[in-house]
DRENTORKOL-3810 file (N, C-alpha, C; in nm, 4 decimals):
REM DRENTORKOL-3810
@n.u->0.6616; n.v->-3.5145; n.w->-2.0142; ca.u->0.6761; ca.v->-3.4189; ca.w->-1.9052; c.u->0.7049; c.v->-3.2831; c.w->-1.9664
@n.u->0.6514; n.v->-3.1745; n.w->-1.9390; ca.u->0.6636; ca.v->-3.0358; ca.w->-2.0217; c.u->0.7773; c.v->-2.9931; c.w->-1.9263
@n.u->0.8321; n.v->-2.8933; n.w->-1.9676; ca.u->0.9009; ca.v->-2.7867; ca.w->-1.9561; c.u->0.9118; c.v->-2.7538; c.w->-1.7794
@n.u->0.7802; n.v->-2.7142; n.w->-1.7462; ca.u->0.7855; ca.v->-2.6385; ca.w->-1.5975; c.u->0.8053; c.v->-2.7820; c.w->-1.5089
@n.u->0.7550; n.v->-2.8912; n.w->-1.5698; ca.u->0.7352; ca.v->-2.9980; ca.w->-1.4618; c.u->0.8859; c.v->-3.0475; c.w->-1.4468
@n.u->0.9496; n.v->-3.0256; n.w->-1.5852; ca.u->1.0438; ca.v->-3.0737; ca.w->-1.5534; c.u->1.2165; c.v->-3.0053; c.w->-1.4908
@n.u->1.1671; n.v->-2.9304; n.w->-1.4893; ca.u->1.2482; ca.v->-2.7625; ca.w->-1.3804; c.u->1.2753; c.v->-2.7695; c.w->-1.2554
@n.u->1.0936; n.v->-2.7919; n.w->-1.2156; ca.u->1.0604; ca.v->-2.8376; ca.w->-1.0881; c.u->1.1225; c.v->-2.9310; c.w->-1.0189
@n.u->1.1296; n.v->-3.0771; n.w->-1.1162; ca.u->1.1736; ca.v->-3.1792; ca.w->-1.0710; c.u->1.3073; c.v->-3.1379; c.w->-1.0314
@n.u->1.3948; n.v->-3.0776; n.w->-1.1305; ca.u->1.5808; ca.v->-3.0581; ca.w->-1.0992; c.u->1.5731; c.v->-2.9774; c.w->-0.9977
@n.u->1.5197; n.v->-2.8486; n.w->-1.0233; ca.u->1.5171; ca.v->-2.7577; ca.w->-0.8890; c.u->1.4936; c.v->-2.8197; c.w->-0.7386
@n.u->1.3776; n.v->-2.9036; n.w->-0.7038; ca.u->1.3472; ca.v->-2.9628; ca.w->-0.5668; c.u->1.4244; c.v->-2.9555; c.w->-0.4692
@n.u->1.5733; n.v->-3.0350; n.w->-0.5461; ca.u->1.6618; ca.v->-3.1052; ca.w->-0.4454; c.u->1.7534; c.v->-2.9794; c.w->-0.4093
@n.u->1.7423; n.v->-2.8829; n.w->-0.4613; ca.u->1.8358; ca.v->-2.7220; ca.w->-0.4749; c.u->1.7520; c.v->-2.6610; c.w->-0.3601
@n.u->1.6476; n.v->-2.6733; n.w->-0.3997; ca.u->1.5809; ca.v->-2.5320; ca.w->-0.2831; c.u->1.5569; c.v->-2.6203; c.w->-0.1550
@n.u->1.5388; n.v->-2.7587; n.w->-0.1496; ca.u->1.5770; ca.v->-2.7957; ca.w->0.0220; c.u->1.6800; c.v->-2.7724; c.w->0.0399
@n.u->1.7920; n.v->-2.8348; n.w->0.0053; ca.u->1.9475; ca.v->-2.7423; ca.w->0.0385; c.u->1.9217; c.v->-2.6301; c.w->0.0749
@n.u->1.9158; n.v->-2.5185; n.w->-0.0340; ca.u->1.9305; ca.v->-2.3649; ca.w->0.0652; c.u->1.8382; c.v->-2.3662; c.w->0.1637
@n.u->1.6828; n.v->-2.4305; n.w->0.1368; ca.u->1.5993; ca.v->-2.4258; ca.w->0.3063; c.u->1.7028; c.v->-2.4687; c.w->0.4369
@n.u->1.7620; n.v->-2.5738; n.w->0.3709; ca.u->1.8231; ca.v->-2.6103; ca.w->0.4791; c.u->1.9358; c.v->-2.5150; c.w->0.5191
@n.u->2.0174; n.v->-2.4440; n.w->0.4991; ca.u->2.1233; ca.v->-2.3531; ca.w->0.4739; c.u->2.0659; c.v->-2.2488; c.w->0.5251
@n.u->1.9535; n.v->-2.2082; n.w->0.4904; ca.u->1.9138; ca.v->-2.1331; ca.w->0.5209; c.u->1.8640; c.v->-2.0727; c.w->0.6558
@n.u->1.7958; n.v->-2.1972; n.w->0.7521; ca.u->1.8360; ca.v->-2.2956; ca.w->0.8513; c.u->1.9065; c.v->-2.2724; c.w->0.9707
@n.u->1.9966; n.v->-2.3084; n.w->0.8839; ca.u->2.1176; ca.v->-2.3099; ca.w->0.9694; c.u->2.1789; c.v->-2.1762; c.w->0.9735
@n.u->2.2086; n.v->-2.1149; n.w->0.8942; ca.u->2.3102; ca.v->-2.0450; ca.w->0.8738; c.u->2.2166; c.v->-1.8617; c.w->0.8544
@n.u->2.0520; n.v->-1.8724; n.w->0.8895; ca.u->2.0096; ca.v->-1.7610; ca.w->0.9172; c.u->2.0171; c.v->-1.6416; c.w->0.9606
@n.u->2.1094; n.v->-1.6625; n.w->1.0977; ca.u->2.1763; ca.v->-1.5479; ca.w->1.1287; c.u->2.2415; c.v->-1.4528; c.w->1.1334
@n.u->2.3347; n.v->-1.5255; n.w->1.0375; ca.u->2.4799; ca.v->-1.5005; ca.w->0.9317; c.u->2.4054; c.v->-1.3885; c.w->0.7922
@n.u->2.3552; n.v->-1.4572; n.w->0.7211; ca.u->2.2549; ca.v->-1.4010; ca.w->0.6248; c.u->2.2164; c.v->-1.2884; c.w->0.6643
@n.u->2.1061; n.v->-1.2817; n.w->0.7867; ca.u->2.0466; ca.v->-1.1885; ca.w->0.8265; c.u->2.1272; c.v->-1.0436; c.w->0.8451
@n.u->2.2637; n.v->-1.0810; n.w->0.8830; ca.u->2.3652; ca.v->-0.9829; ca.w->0.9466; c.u->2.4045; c.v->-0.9437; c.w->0.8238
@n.u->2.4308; n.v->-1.0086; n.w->0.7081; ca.u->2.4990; ca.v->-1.0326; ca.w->0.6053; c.u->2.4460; c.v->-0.9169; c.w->0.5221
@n.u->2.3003; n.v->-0.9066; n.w->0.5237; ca.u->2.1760; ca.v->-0.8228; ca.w->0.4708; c.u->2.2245; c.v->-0.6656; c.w->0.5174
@n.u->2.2157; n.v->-0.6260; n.w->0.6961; ca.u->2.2364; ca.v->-0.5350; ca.w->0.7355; c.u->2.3669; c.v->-0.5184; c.w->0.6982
@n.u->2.4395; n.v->-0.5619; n.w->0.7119; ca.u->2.5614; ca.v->-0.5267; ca.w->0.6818; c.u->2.6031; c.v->-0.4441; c.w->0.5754
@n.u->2.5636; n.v->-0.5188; n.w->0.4444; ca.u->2.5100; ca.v->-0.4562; ca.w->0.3379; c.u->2.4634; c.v->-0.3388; c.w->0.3184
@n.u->2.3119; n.v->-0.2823; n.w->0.3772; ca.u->2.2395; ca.v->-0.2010; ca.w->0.3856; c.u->2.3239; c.v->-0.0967; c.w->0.4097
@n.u->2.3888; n.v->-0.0919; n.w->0.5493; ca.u->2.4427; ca.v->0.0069; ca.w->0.6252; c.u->2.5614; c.v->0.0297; c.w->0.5092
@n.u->2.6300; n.v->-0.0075; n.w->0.4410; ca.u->2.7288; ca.v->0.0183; ca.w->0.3124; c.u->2.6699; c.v->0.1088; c.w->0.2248
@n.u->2.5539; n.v->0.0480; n.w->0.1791; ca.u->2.4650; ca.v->0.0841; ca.w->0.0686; c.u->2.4268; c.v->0.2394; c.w->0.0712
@n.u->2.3804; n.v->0.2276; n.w->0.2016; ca.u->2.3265; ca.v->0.3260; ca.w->0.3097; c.u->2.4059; c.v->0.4296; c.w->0.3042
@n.u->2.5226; n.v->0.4450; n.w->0.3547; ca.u->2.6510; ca.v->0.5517; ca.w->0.3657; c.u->2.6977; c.v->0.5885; c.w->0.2349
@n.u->2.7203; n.v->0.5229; n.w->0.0852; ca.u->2.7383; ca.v->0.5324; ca.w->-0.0144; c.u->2.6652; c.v->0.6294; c.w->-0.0696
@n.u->2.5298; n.v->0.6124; n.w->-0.0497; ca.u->2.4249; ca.v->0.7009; ca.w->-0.0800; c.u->2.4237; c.v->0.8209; c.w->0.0134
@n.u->2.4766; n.v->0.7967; n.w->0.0856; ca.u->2.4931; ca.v->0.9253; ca.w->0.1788; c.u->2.3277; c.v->0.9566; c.w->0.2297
@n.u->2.2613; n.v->0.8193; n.w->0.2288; ca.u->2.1259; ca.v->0.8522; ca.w->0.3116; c.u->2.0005; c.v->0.8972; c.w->0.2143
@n.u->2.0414; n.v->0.9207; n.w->0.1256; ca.u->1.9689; ca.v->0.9654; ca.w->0.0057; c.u->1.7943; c.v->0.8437; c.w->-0.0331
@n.u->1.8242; n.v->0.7346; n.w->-0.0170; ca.u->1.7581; ca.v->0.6336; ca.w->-0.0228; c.u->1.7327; c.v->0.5321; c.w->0.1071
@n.u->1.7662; n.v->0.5987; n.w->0.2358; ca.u->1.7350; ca.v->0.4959; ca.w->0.3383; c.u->1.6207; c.v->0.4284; c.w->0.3462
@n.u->1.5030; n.v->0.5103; n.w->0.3157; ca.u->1.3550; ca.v->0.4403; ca.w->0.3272; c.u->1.3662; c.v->0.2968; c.w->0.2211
@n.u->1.4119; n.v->0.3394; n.w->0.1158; ca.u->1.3779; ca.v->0.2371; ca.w->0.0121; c.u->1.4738; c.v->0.1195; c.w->0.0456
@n.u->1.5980; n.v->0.1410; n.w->0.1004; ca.u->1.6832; ca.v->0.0127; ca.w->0.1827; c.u->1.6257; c.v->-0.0112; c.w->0.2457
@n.u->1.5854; n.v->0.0168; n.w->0.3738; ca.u->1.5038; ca.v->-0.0060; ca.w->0.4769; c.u->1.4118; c.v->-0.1083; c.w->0.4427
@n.u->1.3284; n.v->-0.0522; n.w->0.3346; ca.u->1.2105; ca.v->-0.1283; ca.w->0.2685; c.u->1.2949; c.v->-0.2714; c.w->0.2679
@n.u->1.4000; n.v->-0.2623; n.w->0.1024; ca.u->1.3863; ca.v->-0.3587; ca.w->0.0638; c.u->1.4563; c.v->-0.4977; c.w->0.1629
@n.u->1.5277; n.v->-0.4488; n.w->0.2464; ca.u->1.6207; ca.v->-0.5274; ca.w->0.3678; c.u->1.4784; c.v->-0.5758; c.w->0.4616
@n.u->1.3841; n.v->-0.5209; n.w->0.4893; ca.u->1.2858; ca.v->-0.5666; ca.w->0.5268; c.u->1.2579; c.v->-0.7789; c.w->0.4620
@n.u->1.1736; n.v->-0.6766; n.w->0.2963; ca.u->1.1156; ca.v->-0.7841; ca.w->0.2005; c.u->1.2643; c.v->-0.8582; c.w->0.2175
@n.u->1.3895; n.v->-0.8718; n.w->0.2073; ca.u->1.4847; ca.v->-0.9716; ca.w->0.2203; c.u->1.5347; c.v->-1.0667; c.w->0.3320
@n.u->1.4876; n.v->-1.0022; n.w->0.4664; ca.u->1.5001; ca.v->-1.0807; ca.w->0.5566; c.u->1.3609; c.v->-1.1717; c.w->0.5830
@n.u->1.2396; n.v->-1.1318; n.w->0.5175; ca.u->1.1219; ca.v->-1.1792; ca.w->0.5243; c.u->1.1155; c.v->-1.3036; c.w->0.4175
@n.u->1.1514; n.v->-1.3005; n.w->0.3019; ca.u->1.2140; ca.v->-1.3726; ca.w->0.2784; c.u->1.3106; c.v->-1.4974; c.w->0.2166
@n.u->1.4241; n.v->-1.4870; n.w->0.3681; ca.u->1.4904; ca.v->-1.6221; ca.w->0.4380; c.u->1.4282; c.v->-1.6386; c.w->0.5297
@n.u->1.3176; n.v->-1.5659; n.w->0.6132; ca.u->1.2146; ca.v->-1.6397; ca.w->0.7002; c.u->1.1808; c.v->-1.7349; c.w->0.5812
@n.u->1.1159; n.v->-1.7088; n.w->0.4906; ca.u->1.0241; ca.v->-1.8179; ca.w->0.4564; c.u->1.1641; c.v->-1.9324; c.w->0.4287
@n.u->1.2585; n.v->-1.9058; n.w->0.3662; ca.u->1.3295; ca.v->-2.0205; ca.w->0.3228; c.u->1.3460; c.v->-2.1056; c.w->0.4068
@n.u->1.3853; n.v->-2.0427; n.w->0.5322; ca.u->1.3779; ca.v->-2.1374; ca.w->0.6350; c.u->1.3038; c.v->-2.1883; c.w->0.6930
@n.u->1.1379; n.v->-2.1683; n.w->0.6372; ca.u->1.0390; ca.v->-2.2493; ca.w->0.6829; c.u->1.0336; c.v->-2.2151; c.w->0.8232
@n.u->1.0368; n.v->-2.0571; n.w->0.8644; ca.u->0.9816; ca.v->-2.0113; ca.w->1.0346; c.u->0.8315; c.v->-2.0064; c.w->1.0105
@n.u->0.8196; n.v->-1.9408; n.w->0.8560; ca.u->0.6361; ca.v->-1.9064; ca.w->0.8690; c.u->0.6628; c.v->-2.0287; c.w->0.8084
@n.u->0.5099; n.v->-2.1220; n.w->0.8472; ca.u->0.4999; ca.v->-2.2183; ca.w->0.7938; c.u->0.3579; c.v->-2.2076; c.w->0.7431
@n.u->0.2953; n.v->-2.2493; n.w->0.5971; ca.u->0.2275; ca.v->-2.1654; ca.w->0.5099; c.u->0.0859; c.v->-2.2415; c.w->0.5740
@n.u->0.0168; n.v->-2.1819; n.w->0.5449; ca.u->-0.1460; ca.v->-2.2520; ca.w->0.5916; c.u->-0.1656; c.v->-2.3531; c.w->0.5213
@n.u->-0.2489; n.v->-2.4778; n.w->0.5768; ca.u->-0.2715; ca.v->-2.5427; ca.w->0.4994; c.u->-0.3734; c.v->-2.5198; c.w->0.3841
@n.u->-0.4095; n.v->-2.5562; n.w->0.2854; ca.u->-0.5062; ca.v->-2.5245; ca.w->0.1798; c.u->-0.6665; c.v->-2.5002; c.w->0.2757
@n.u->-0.7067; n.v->-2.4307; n.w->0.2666; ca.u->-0.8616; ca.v->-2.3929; ca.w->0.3071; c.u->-0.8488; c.v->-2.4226; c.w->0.4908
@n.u->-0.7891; n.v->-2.3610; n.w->0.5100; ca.u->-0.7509; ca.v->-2.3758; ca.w->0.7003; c.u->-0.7284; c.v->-2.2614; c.w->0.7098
@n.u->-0.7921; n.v->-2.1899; n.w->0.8233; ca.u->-0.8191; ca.v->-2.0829; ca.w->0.8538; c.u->-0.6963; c.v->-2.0396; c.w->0.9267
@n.u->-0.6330; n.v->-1.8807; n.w->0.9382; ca.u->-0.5348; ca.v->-1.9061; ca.w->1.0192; c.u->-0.5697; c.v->-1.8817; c.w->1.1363
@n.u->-0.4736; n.v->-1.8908; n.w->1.2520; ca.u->-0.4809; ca.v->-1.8812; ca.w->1.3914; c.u->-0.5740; c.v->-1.7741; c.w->1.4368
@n.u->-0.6951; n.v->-1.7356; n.w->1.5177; ca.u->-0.8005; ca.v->-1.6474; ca.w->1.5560; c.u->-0.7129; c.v->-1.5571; c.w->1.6659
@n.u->-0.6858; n.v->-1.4405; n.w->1.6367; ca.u->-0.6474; ca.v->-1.2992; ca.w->1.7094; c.u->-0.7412; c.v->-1.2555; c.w->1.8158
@n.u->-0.7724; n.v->-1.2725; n.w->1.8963; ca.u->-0.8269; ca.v->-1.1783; ca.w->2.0229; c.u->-0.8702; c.v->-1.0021; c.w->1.9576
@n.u->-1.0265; n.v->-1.0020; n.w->1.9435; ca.u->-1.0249; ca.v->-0.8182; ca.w->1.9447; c.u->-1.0157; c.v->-0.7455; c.w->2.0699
@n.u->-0.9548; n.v->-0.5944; n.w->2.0462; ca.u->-0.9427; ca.v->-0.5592; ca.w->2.0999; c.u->-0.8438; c.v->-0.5560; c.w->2.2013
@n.u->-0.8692; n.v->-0.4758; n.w->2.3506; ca.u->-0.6961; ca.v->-0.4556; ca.w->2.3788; c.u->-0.7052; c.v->-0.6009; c.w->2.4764
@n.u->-0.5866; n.v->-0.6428; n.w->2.5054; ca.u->-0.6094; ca.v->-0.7331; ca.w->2.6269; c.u->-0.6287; c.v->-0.7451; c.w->2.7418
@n.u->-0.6628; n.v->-0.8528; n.w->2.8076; ca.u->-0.7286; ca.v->-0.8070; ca.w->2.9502; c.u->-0.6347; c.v->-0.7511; c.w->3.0345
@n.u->-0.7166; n.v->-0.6790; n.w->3.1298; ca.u->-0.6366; ca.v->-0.6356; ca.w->3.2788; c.u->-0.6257; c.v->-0.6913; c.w->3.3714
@n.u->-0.5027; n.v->-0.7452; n.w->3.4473; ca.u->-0.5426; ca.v->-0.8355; ca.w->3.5478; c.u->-0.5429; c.v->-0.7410; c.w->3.6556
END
């Protein structure tokens, strides 16, 4: 067994835990993030909001994935078909 396979194997049982944690306890995190930001944010005296902004974005995006909200396509499955254009008028 090389090197990566065998990483993989120890790691597995680690990253369902935090999926699961992640889970559960999403909300917390999520707040946990802003919370943060807005510190970060005032420290800097605003100097860098875009780039917090940014990266609090890519960080809450994710613990989406950890928590398995997006759930990934299957291999060669197309994703879900979007409607063009605006939607109807009733």
């Amino acid at each position: 067994m090389g090197l990566l396979e065998n990483m993989k194997a120890r790691l597995g049982p680690a990253k369902d835990k935090v999926s699961d944690l992640a889970s559960r306890h999403g909300d917390r995190v999520q707040h946990g993030i802003d919370k943060a930001a807005r510190a970060v944010d005032e420290r800097t005296k605003g100097k860098y909001s875009d780039r917090i902004q940014a990266g609090t974005g890519r960080a809450k995006e994710a613990m989406d994935r950890l928590a398995h909200k997006e759930e990934p396509h299957v291999s060669g499955a197309k994703p879900p078909a979007r409607p063009e254009g605006p939607p109807p008028t009733s």
